[in-house]
N, C-alpha and C positions, 0 to 999 in steps of 0.2 A: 455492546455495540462494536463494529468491526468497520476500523477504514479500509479501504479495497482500492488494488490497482488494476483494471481492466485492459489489455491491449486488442487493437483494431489496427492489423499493420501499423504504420510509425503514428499511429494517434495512441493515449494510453488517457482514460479517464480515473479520478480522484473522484472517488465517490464514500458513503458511508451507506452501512447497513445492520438489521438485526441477524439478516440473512445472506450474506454474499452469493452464496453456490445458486438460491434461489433470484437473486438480482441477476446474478449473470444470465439464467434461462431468459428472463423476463427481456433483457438484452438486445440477447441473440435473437430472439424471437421477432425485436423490432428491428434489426440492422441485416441488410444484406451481405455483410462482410463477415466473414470468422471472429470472431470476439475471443479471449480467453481470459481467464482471472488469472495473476500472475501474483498478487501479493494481500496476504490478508495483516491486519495490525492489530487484535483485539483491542481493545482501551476500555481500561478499568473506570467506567463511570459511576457512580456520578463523582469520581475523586479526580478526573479530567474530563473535560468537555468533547466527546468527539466530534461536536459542530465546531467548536474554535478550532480544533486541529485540519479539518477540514478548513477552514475556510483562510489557515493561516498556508496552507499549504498552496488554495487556488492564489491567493496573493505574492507567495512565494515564484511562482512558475507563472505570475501574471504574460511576461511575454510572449511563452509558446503556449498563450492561450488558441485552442479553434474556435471552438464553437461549446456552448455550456457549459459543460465538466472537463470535456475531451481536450487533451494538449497534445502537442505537437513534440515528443523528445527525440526527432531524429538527429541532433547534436548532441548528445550524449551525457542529456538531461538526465536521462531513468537514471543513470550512475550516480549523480546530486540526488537524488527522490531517497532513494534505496539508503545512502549515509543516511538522509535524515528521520527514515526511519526507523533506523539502527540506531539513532540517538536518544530516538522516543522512547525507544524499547529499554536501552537502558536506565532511562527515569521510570517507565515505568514499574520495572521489576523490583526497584527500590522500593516505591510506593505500595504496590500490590504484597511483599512480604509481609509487611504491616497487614494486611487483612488475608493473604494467603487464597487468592485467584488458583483455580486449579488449571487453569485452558492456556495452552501455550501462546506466546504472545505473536512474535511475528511467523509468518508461514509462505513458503514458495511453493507457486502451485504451478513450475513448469517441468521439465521432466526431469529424471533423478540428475542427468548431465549437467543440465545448466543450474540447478538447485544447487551442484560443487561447485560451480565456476563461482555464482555467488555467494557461495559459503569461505572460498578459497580468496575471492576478492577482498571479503569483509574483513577476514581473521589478516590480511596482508596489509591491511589500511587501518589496522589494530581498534575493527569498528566492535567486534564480539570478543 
């Protein structure tokens, strides 16, 4: 299973899936607006829960709640998202050695530029 960050201009949804690439069609299909996927988290279940991390997540960012999934991070929220999912990632890769996941865990799906700014962010905030 795969936690997924969506953006819809400054709205960005927390979602989970078996299939993200195919959630997102599903999406767009419903939203007048440009959608895109911007971050995938695999989670090695059933040895974490990717409904508890999901929902620890909407409780986390309970304020810039909109509407269902979709939050509001034009304050510069996704910055806060992104650490915490840099933190998941490195629990997870601990745990996942132990049984040896072959799928890479986190993944940035915006274009190779902004893929370094947040590669370059992380390694500077000594999050990777």
């Amino acid at each position: 299973m795969y936690l997924y960050v969506m953006q819809n201009e400054h709205y960005y949804k927390i979602g989970i899936s078996k299939e993200p690439l195919k959630r997102l069609e599903n999406i767009k299909n419903a939203n007048p607006k440009k959608v895109i996927l911007i971050i995938t988290l695999f989670v090695p279940e059933p040895i974490v829960s990717v409904k508890f991390l999901e929902e620890f997540l909407h409780k986390q960012y309970q304020i810039q709640r909109g509407r269902g999934e979709w939050f509001d991070f034009s304050g510069g929220e996704l910055r806060l998202l992104v650490h915490d999912l840099l933190i998941m990632q490195k629990g997870f890769v601990s745990l996942m050695s132990l049984v040896r996941y072959p799928q890479p865990l986190l993944n940035f799906w915006q274009s190779e530029t902004e893929q370094a700014i947040w590669q370059d962010e992380a390694k500077k905030e000594g999050w990777l």
